[in-house]
N, C-alpha and C positions, 0 to 999 in steps of 0.2 A: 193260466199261470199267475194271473194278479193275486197279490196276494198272501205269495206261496213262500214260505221259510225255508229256504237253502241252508241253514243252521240251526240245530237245536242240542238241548240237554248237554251243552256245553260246561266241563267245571274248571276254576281257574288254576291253574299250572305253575305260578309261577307271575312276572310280570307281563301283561300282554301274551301269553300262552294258555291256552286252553286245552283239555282233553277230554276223551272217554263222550265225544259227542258224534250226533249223526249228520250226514249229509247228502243232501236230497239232490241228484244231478238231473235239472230240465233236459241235456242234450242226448244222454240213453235210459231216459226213466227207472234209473235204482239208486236205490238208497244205499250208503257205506258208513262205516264210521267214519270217523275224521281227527284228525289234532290240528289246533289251529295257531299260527302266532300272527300279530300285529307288529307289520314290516314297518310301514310308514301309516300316517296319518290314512292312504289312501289303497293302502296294499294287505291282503291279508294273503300268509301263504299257508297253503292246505296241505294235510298229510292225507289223503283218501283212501281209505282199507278194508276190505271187506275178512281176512282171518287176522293176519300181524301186518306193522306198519311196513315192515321189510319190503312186502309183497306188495305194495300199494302204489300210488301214484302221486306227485309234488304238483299240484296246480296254483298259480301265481293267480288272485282275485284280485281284479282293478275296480275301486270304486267309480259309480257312472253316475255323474248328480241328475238328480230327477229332471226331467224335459229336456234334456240334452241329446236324446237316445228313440231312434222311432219306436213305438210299439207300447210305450208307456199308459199303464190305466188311466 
């Protein structure tokens, strides 16, 4: 998993808002769209969707600074 982009093809939306991008979940191996906004400096909240955003799922991303966290490359 080193390595591996949990975000991609993201376009900007707005301030701090993205859309129309994919997103890759390590914890059940499939891929969704996504719309993304920058909550705080350390928070991104996710819209995760596999047909319309209706249907999809709101995950809260906490950023982890690098060596802080076992398992790191």
């Amino acid at each position: 998993m080193c390595g591996l982009s949990a975000f991609w093809n993201l376009h900007p939306d707005g301030p701090n808002r993205w859309k129309d991008g994919w997103f890759y979940s390590p914890d059940d191996g499939r891929t969704n769209k996504v719309t993304a906004e920058l909550t705080s400096d350390d928070l991104v909240t996710a819209r995760v969707y596999t047909l319309l955003p209706l249907l999809g799922q709101t995950r809260a991303l906490q950023r982890v600074l690098h060596g802080t966290s076992d398992g790191w490359c």
